[in-house]
Each structure stands twice: as C-alpha cells, then as structure tokens.
N, C-alpha and C positions, 0 to 999 in steps of 0.2 A: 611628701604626703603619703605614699605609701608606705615609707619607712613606719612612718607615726602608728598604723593599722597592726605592722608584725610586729607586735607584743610577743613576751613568752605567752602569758593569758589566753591573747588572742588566739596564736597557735595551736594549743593546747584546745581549747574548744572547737577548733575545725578538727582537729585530732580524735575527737568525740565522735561526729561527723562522720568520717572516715570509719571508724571501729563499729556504729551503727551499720553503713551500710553493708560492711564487711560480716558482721551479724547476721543481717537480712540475708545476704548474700548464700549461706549457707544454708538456710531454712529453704529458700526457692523463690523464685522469680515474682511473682504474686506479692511475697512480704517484701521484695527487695521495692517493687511498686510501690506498696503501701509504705515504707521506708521513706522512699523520695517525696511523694507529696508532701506524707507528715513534718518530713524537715525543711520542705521548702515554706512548706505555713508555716512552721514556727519561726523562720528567718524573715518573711516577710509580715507576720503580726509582733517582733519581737525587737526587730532591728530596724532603726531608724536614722543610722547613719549612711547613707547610698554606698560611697566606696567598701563599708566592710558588708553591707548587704549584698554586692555585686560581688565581692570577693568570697563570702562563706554560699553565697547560690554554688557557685564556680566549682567550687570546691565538693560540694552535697551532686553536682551533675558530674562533674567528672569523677567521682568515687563510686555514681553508678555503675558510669558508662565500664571503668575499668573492671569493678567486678562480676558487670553483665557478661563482659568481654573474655574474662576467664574463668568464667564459672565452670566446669568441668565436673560433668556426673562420676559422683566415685564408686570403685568398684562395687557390684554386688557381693554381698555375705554367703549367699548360697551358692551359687558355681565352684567357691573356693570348700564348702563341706562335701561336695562330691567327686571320689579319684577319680585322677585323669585319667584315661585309658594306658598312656603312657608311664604312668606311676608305679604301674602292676608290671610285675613278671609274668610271663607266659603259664609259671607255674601257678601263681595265686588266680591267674584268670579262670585255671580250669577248675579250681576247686570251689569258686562262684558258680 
C-alpha cells in the first residue's frame, strides 16, 4: 500500500512542498505560516486519497517544523562596513 503512493511523481510533488516551505522559510516566519496553511488547503481541497493526503500533510508539517527549527538570522550587512577597532593599527587610529 504504501509502496503504490512513492511514485517518482508523487515524490517529486512533496519535493515541491519542501522547496515551498524552504522559500517561506527565508522571507520570515509570518510567510513561512502563511505557507503552511495555504499548503495544507490545497492538500486537503485537492487530495482525495487519505493515505497520500495523510502522507503529503506529514510531509508540508514536518518541512515546517525543520525549517522553523533552523531558521537562523543571518548576518547583518552594516557591522561588517564598519572597521573593527582591531583592524586598525595604532598608527591609522591616530590619524582618525
């Protein structure tokens, strides 16, 4: 039974799934939200078969969950255009 669901196809479309959230994921929390409902209505207004509706939910919640989970603020742009005090030699500091 479950063989019959992992199609290449099928795959391939939860793979969708995943690249969405991962999407969201980089915009911020808010879209990654709005990511997850939208995909979960479209699995539940779209799919009618239970086992692959229970398997591509699964799939849309835990691609959340993992990229809620390492979402990681990336560096700021501006701390890195101004020298570190340690950059400078004693000599360039004084002519500041």
């Amino acid at each position: 039974m479950i063989a019959a669901i992992l199609t290449v196809p099928v795959l391939l479309y939860q793979l969708l799934f995943v690249v969405i959230m991962y999407l969201a994921s980089r915009v911020g929390p808010k879209t990654m939200v709005v990511a997850l409902v939208a995909s979960l209505a479209w699995t539940v207004t779209h799919l009618f078969f239970p086992p692959l509706a229970v398997f591509q939910s699964l799939v849309i919640v835990g691609s959340y969950l993992w990229f809620r989970h390492n979402r990681k603020p990336g560096p700021s742009a501006a701390p890195a255009l101004l020298p570190k005090p340690q950059d400078t030699t004693p000599a360039e500091r004084e002519r500041d």
